[in-house]
C-alpha positions in Angstrom: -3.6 -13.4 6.4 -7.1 -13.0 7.8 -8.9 -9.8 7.8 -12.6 -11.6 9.1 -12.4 -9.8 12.6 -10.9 -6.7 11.4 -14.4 -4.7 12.6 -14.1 -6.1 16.2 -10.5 -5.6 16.5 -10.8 -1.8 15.3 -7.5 0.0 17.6 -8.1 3.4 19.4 -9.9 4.9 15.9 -6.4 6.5 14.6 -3.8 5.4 13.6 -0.5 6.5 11.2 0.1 5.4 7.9 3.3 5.4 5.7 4.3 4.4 2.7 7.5 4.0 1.7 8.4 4.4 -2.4 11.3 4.3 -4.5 11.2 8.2 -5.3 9.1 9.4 -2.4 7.5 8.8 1.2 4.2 9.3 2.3 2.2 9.8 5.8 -0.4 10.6 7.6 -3.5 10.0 10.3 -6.0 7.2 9.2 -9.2 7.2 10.4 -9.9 3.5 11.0 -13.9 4.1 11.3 -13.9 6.1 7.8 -11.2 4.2 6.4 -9.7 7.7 4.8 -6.8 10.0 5.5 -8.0 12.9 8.3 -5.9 16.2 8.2 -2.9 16.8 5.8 -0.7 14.2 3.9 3.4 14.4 4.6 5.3 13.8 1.6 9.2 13.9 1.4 12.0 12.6 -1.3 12.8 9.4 -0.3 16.8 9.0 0.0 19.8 7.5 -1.9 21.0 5.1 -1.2 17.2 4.2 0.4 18.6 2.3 3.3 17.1 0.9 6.5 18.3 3.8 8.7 18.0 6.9 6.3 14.9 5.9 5.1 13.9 5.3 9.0 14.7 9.2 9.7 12.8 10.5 6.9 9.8 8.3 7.7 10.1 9.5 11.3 10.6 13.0 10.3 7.0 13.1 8.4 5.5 11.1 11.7 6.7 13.8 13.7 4.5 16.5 11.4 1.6 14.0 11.2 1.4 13.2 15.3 1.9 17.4 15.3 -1.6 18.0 13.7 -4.4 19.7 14.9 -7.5 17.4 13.8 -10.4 19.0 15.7 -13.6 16.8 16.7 -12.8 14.8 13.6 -11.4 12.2 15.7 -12.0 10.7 19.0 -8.2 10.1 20.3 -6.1 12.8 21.0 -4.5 14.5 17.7 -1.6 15.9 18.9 1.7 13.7 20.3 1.3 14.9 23.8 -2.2 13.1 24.0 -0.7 9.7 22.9 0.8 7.4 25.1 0.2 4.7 22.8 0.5 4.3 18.9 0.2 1.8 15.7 2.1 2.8 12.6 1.5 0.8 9.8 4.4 1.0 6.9 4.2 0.0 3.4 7.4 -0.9 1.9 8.1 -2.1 -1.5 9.7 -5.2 -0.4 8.2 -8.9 0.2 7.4 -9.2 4.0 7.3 -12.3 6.0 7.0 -12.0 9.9 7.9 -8.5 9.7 10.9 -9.5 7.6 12.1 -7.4 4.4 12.7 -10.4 2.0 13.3 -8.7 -1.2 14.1 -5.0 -2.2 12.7 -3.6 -4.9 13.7 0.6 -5.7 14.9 0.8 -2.2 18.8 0.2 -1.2 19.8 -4.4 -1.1 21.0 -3.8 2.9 17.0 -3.8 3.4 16.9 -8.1 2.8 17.1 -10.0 6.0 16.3 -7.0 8.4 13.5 -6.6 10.8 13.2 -3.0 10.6 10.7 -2.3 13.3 13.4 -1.8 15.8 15.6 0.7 13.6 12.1 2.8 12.4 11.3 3.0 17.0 14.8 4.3 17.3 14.2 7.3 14.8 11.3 8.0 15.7 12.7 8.5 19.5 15.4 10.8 18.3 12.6 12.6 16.0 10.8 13.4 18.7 11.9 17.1 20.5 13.9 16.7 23.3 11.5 18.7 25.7 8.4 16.7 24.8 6.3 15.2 26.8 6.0 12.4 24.8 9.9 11.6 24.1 10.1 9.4 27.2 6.8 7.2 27.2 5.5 7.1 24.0 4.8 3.4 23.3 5.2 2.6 19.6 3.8 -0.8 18.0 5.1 -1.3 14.1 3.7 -3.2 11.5 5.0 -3.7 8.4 3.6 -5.2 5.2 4.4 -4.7 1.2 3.1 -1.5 -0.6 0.9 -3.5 -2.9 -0.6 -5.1 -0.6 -1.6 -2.0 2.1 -2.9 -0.8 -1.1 -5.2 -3.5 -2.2 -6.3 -3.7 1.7 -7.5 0.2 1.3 -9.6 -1.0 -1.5 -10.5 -4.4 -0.7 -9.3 -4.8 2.3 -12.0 -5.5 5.8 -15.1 -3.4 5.5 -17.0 -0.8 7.4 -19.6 -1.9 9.8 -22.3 -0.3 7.1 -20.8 -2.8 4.6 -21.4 -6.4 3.7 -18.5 -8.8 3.0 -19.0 -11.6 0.7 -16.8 -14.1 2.0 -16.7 -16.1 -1.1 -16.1 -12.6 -3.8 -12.5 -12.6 -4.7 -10.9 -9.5 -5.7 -7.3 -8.9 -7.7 -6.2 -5.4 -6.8 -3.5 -4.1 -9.7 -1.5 -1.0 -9.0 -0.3 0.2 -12.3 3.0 2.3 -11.8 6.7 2.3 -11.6 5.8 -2.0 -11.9 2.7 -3.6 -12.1 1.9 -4.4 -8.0 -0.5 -7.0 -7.0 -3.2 -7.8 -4.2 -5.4 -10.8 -4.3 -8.1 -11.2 -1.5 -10.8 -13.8 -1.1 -13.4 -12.3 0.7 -11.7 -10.4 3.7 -8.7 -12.4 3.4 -5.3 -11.5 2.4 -3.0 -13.3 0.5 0.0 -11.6 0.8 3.5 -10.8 -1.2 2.0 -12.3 -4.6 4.7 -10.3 -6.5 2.2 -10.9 -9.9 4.1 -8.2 -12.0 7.3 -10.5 -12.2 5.6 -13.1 -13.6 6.8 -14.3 -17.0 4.6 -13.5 -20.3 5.0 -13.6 -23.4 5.3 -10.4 -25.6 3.7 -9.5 -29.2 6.9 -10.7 -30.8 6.9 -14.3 -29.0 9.9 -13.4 -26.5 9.8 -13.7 -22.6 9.6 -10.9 -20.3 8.2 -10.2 -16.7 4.7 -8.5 -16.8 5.7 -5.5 -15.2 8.3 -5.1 -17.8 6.2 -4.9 -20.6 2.9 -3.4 -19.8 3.4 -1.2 -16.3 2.6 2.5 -16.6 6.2 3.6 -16.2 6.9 1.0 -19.6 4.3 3.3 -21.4 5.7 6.2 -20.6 9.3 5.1 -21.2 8.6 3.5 -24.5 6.1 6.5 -25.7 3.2 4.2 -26.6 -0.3 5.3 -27.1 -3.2 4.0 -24.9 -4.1 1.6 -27.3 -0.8 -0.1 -27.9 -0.7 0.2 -24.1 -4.2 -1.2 -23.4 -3.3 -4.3 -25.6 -0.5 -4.8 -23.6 -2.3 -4.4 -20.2 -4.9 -6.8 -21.9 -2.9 -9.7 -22.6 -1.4 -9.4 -18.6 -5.3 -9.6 -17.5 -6.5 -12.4 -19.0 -3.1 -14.1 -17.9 -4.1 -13.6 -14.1 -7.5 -14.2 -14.9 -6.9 -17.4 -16.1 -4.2 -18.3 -13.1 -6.3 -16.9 -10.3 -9.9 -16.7 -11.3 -10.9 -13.7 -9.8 -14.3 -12.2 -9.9 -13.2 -8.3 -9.7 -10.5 -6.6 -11.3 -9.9 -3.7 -9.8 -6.5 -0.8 -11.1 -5.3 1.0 -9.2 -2.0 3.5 -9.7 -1.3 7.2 -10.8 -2.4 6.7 -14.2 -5.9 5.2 -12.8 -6.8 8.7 -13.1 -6.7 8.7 -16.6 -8.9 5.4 -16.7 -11.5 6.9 -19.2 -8.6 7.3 -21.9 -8.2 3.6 -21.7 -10.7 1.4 -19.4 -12.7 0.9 -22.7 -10.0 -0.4 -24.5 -9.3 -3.6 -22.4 -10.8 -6.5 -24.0 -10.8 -9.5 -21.7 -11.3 -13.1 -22.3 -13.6 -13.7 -19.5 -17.0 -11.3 -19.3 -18.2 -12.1 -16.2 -15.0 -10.4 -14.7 -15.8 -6.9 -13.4 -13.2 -4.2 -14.2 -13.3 -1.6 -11.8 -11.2 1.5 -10.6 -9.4 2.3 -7.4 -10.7 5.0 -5.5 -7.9 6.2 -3.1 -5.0 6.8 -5.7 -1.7 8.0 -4.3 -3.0 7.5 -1.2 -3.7 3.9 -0.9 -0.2 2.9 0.5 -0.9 5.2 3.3 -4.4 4.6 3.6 -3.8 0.4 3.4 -0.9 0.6 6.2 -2.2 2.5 8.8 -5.0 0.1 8.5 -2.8 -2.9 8.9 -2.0 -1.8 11.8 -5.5 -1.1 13.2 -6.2 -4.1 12.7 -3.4 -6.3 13.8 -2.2 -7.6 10.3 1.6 -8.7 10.4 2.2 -10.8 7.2 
């Protein structure tokens, strides 16, 4: 999926951003010159069972409260849902996405495989909308959906501000370390998507199989009680493994416990130097950030 005109085919400045999770969902307004979140981030409990339509009308619920913003001279379209006649949400869902198809679902309810859901997400939004709004009857929605990892890696590596400089031959593997280990890989401005790296198969200290994600994710760590070392060896052992697979020039982990990076950063020891380790700079907003610019710019894996 090509990013390479993504300056060029910048859409109306703003757009909305949501990201869809197994405990909770996030939105907000992207500002696709800045490439950051403008006013406040929506967060609600994502609900059980996480299907199609009741995750639809929370999502909508939190665009409602995003479009209802007062943004100021921040922005240069309209900030409030009266002033938009015309709209691109991107969503990040947790799910491999092929022409704007849920393939897989991972943490959110099995009913999601096989659906488009752009259709069931414009419906909600409609009925989220108040009744005596002037922009219940016209507003023109456009969806775009991609996976989570993925809108993530694209708000770190993803198609760069006009004051930036793309190499187009630099390849990049963007990790998010969290509930599963989720994966981005991007050479120069190009996406390739749904890579799904955490479920491949490694093997563990004790010579038995097991799906990367399942060993040496953040929510493993946590689970199992292990210290950042034993932790750090584990994480280790996945790196060099996509290392050696993909050859990528940057490494760069993302995830809640990126924050904590300087308790265990250090203790990676990878196989191949030249490699550059680096940390994510958007956090818990990457999802959010990555999928409202997806749809900026157009991208439907």
């Amino acid at each position: 999926m090509s990013t390479e005109q993504a300056n060029s085919a910048e859409w109306a400045g703003i757009t909305v951003g949501i990201d869809v999770g197994g405990s909770a969902i996030k939105a907000g307004f992207v500002d696709t010159h800045s490439h950051r979140l403008v006013g406040e981030r929506f967060t609600a409990p994502t609900p059980q069972p996480a299907t199609p339509e009741r995750v639809a009308d929370a999502a909508a619920a939190l665009a409602t409260q995003v479009l209802a913003q007062e943004v100021g001279a921040e922005l240069t379209t309209p900030a409030s849902p009266g002033g938009f006649r015309a709209l691109r949400i991107g969503v990040a869902i947790p799910s491999v996405v092929t022409n704007q198809e849920a393939r897989t679902a991972a943490n959110i309810a099995p009913s999601w495989i096989g659906t488009k859901p752009a259709a069931v997400f414009d419906d909600a939004l409609q009925k989220a909308i108040p009744n005596d709004h002037s922009a219940r009857s016209d507003l023109q929605v456009e969806w775009f959906f991609l996976n989570d990892a993925d809108a993530a890696g694209i708000s770190e590596c993803g198609p760069f501000s006009a004051d930036e400089a793309a190499d187009p031959e630099h390849s990049r593997l963007f990790l998010t370390l969290g509930t599963g280990i989720g994966s981005a890989l991007f050479h120069g401005t190009r996406l390739y998507p749904n890579t799904e790296l955490g479920h491949l198969t490694v093997l563990t200290d004790d010579g038995s199989p097991s799906k990367a994600e399942r060993w040496a994710s953040a929510a493993v760590k946590a689970r199992q009680n292990l210290t950042f070392p034993e932790w750090a060896a584990r994480l280790s052992t996945v790196l060099n493994i996509y290392v050696a697979l993909l050859r990528p020039q940057e490494l760069i982990l993302g995830g809640g416990i990126s924050a904590e990076a300087a308790r265990w950063l250090p203790m990676l020891k990878l196989e191949e130097p030249a490699v550059r380790v680096s940390i994510a700079r958007h956090f818990n907003s990457a999802g959010v950030i990555g999928a409202g610019l997806a749809a900026a710019w157009g991208l439907r894996p």
